[in-house]
N, C-alpha and C positions, 0 to 999 in steps of 0.2 A: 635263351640268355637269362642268367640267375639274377634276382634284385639283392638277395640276399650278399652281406656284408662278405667281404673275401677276408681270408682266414692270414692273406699277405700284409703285417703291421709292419710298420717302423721297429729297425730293429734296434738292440741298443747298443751303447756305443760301447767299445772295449774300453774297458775300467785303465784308468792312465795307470800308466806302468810308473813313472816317477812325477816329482812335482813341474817338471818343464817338460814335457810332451803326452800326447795321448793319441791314439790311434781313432777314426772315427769311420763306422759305416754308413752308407747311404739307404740302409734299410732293403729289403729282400728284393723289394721289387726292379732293381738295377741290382744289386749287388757288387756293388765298385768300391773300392776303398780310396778315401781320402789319405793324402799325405800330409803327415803329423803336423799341427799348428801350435807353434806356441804358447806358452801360460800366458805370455806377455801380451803379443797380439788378444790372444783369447779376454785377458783379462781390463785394456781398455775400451771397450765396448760392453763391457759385462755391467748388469747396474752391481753397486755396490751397498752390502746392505745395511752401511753406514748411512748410505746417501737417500736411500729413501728410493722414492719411485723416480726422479728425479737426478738428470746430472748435478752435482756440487754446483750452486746458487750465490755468490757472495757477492757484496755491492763495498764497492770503493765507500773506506772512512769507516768501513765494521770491517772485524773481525767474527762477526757468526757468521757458521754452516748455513744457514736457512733451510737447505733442503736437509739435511740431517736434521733440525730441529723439528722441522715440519713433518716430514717421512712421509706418510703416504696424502694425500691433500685430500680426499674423500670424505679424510675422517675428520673436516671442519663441516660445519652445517650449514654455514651461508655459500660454501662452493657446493657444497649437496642442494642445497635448493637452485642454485642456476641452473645445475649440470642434470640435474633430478627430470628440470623441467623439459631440460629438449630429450633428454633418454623416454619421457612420457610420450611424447608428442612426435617423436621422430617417428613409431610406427606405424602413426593415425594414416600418413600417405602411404598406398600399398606400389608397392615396385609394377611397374607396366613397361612391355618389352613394344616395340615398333617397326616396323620395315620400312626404312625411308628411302623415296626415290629421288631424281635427281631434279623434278620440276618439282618437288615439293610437297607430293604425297605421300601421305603416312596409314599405312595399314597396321591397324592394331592387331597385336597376336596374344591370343588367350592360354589360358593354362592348358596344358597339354599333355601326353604319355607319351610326347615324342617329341624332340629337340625342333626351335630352340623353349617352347612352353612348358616342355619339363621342368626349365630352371625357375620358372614362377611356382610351379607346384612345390618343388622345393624350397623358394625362400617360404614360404606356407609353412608348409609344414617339413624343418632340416632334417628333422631324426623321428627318432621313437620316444624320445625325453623330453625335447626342448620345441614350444614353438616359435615361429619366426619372428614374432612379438619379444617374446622375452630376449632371446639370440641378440635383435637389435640393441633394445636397452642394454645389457650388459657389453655389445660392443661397444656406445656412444661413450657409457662411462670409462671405458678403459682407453679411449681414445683421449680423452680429455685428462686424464690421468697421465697416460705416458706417452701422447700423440701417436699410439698404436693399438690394433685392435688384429687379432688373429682366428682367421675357421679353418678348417682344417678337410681338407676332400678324403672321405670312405668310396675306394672304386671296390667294384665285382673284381669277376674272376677275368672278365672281359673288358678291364679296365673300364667300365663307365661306372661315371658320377652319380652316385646311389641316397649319400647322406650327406650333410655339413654338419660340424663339429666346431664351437665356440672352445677357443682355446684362451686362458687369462693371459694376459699379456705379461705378466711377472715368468710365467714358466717357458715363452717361447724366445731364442733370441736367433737372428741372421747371422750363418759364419759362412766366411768365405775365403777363398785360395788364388793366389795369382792373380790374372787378369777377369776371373769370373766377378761379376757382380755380387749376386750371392749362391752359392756353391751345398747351402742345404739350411733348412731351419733348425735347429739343438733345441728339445723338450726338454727339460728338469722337471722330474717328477719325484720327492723328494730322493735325491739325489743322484739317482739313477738317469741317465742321458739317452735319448731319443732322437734320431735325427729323419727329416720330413724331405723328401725330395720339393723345390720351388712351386714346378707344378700341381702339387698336390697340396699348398697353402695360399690362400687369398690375406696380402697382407694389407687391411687399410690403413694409410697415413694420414695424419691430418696435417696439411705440410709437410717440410722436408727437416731435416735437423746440420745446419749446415757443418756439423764435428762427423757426420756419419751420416751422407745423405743413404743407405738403406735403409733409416727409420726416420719415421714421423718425428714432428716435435709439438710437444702441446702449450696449447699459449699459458696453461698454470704457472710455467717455468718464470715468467714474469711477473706473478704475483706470490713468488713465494713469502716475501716481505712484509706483506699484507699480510699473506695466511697467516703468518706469525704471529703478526700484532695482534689479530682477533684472538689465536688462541690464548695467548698469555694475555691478554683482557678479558679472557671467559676465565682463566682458572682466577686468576688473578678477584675477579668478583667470588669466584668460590671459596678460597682460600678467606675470602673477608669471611662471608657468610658461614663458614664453621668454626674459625675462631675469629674473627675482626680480623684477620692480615699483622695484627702488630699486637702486642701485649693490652690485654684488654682493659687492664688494670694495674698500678702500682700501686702494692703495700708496703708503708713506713713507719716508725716509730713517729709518734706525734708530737717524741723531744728528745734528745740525745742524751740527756741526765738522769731520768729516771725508768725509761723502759729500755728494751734494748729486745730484739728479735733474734740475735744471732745467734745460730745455731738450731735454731728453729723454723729458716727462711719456707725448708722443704716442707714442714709437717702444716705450716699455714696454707700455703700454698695448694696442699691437698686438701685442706679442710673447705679452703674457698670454692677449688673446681667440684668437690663434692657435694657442697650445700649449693652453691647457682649453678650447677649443669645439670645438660638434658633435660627431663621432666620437673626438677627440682629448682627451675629458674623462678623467681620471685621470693624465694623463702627469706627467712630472717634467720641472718647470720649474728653470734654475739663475742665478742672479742674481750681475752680477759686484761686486754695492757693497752692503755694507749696508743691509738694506731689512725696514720692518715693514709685513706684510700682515697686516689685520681683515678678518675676514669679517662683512659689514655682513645677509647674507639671512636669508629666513625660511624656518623647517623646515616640515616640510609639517602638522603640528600647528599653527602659526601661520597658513598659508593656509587652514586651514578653514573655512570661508562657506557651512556646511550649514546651519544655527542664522536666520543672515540672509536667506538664498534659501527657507526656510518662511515666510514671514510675506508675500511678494507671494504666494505660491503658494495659502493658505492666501485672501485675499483675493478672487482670481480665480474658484478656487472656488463662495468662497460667493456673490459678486454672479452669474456666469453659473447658479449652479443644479447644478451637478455636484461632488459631492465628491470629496476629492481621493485618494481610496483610488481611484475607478473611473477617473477617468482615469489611474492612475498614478503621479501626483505623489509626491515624498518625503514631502509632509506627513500624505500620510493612509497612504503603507505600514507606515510606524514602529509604527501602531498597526492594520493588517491583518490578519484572520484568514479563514478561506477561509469558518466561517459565519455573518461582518457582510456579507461582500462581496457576497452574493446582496441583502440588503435595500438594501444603499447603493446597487446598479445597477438595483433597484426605485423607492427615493426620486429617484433623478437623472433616470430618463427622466419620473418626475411629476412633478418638479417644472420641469425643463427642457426635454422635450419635446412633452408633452402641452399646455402651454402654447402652446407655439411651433407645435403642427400647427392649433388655434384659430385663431391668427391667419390664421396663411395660409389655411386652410378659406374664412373668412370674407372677407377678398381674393377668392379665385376664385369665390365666391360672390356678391359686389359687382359685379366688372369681367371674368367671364367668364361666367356662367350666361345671360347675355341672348345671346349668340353660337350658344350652343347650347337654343334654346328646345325649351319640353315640351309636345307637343301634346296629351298625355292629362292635361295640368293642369285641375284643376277649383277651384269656390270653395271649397271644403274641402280642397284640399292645394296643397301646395306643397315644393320642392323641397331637400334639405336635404345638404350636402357635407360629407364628416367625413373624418377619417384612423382606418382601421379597425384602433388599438395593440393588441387580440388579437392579431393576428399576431406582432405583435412579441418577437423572443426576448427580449429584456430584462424583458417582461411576463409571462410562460411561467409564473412561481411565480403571480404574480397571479388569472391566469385559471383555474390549479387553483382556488385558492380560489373563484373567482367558482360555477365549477362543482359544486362543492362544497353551496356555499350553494343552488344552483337544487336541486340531488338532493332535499336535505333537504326544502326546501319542497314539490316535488312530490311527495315519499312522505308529506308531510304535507296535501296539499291545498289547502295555503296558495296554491299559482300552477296554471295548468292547464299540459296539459302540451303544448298550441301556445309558452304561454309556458315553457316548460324547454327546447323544441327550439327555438328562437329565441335566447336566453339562450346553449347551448352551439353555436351556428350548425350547427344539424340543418335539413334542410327537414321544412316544415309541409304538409301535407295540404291540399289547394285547396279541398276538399268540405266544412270543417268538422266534419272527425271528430276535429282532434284539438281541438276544443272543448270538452273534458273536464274534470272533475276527479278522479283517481284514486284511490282508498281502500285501503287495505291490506285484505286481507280478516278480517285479526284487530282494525280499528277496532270498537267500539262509540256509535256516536252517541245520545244521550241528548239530549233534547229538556229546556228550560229550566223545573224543576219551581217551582210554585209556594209549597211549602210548602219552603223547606229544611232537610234533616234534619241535626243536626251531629254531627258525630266523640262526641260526649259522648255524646247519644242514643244512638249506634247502638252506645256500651261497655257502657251502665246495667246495672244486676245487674234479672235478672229476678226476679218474685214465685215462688213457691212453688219446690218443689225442680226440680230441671234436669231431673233422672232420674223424672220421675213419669211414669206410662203416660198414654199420652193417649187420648183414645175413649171410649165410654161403654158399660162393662162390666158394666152391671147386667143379671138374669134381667127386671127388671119385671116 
């Protein structure tokens, strides 16, 4: 059996014959053709690239687009630093596969040249281009972008799963026919149309989008109003800073009787930008006519837009899950100190990442696990795919604790100590020796009496004196 990439691609679709229908294949490997869809159909689900990455966004009491204003939400800096941070962080936990039985045992399975370990070898290392580090980040940002993230399965000649392929989520979209859910994925590559059979695409959502539950929805969709206000608050401070935002200066005649400018409004005007612009700011300018200049700008005390640019920051935050002390943001360093920062990059990767490796787990587990089947499956187990966040440095304080808690129990007996070496990822003994429970050798085990004696009893003042001899000291 060949590793090597099979030469059977997605084939492309036939070029629409007019503007309301077009014929589509389902690419070589079935070779079935789809019955004509729609422009109509075709084109309410299609993003629009008016609209940005984002469906149309508008809040009662406006009239803005937001998501047209906004377009792609990336391209703001304070959602690139929340979203930045868990695309970082998300591939610090590495994927680990399990065989879980029904009393509750879990056999870990290592990476392998043979199903199901193969598929860890692969999230490793996808392709010949891309590794499964980078793979990740660019799906987490495309997930948060448009609440979808797409890879794409390269089989052999023998149909097995060889490569993954990150596909941007701008050029992939779900179409579909009658009662099928979805009936093939359409590539746009520019222009040219590609269609993927289902199983041979892993589509992550993050959520559901209730206009179109075959795709994701990203919680951005709620802060497009925010992204706004930041961005026209950043250009809005740039536009001061290359020219003040407003007329920097008015020039006037200094009397209405005897000078007069007109007609000469343009040729001052230039002489002014000429002598105070650019490198030439401070010069001495000399006027031949009586002339009042106002200075109309604002001091940099007046540009200040720290005050307004917390409040989308402050918002992004909390809808993605990351505060804003750990990504950086001005809102949360004002109130920063070096020992909250350890809990807040505790709470962010809980509340934002752990979340978000679920989902996906659960994806790969849906639409990749049958690819790579488990031949030591039996009726009592089955197969279980996690994202293994011990690893993860963000979780580093967490996992002291966890371990912590396992010491404890096992010097107490409460867990055996299979389960403490499990607990702190120690290997377990195959033989069952560490089937155990440990006891301090200074325990006392006391079996449950039935008469209980209490504290009071065991204070009582005794009968006759303390000090009397005891024995029986008679001659008889």
């Amino acid at each position: 059996m060949s590793d090597k990439p099979s030469r059977m691609r997605p084939r492309p679709l036939v070029q629409r014959e007019d503007v309301h229908t077009y014929r589509v294949g389902i690419g070589t490997l079935v070779g079935e053709r789809v019955s004509a869809i729609t422009s109509g159909i075709r084109a309410r689900f299609t993003r629009n690239t008016l609209t940005g990455y984002l469906p149309t966004v508008m809040y009662a009491g406006s009239s803005i687009n937001f998501s047209a204003a906004v377009g792609n939400p990336m391209n703001n800096s304070a959602v690139v630093a929340v979203v930045g941070w868990i695309a970082r962080n998300f591939p610090d936990a590495p994927l680990m596969l399990a065989r879980v039985f029904e009393d509750g045992r879990r056999v870990p399975i290592g990476p392998a040249k043979t199903s199901p370990g193969r598929l860890l070898r692969l999230m490793e290392k996808p392709n010949r281009a891309w590794s499964g580090v980078l793979m990740w980040m660019a799906t987490v940002a495309d997930l948060y972008a448009s609440g979808n993230g797409y890879w794409v399965k390269v089989r052999n000649d023998a149909g097995r799963v060889i490569e993954f392929w990150w596909m941007p989520e701008q050029m992939m979209e779900p179409r579909w026919q009658g009662d099928d859910f979805i009936t093939y994925y359409e590539q746009n590559v520019d222009g040219q149309l590609y269609a993927w059979r289902p199983e041979d695409v892993i589509h992550y959502r993050l959520g559901l989008d209730p206009n179109n539950p075959r795709k994701g929805l990203s919680p951005l969709r709620s802060l497009m109003r925010e992204i706004y206000t930041d961005n026209e608050a950043s250009a809005f401070t740039a536009a001061l800073l290359k020219n003040l935002g407003v007329p920097g200066v008015i020039i006037a005649p200094a009397n209405t009787v005897g000078a007069t400018i007109r007609g000469k409004a343009s040729v001052i005007k230039e002489q002014f930008k000429d002598t105070f612009g650019g490198d030439n700011r401070g010069e001495p300018m000399v006027l031949t006519a009586p002339t009042d200049v106002k200075v109309l700008s604002f001091s940099p005390e007046q540009m200040e837009m720290r005050d307004l640019r917390k409040l989308p920051e402050e918002r992004i935050s909390a809808v993605v899950g990351v505060a804003a002390i750990v990504a950086g943001l001005g809102a949360g360093l004002d109130r920063s100190t070096f020992s909250n920062f350890g809990e807040a990059r505790k709470a962010a990767y809980q509340e934002a990442i752990i979340p978000l490796q679920r989902l996906v787990a659960a994806d790969i587990e849906v639409q990749t696990l049958d690819d790579f089947p488990d031949l030591e499956e039996t009726d009592d187990s089955m197969l279980d795919v996690a994202f293994d966040w011990r690893k993860a440095s963000a979780m580093s304080e967490a996992i002291n604790e966890v371990h912590k808690r396992a010491l404890e129990a096992s010097r107490t007996a409460l867990i055996t100590r299979a389960q403490f070496l499990r607990e702190t990822d120690r290997p377990v003994a195959d033989d069952g020796s560490d089937d155990v429970y440990v006891y301090p050798n200074n325990f006392l085990i006391v079996p449950k009496a039935k008469d209980v004696v209490t504290s009071a009893q065991l204070i009582a003042p005794q009968t006759g004196p303390s000090n009397a001899p005891q024995g029986d000291f008679t001659n008889g």
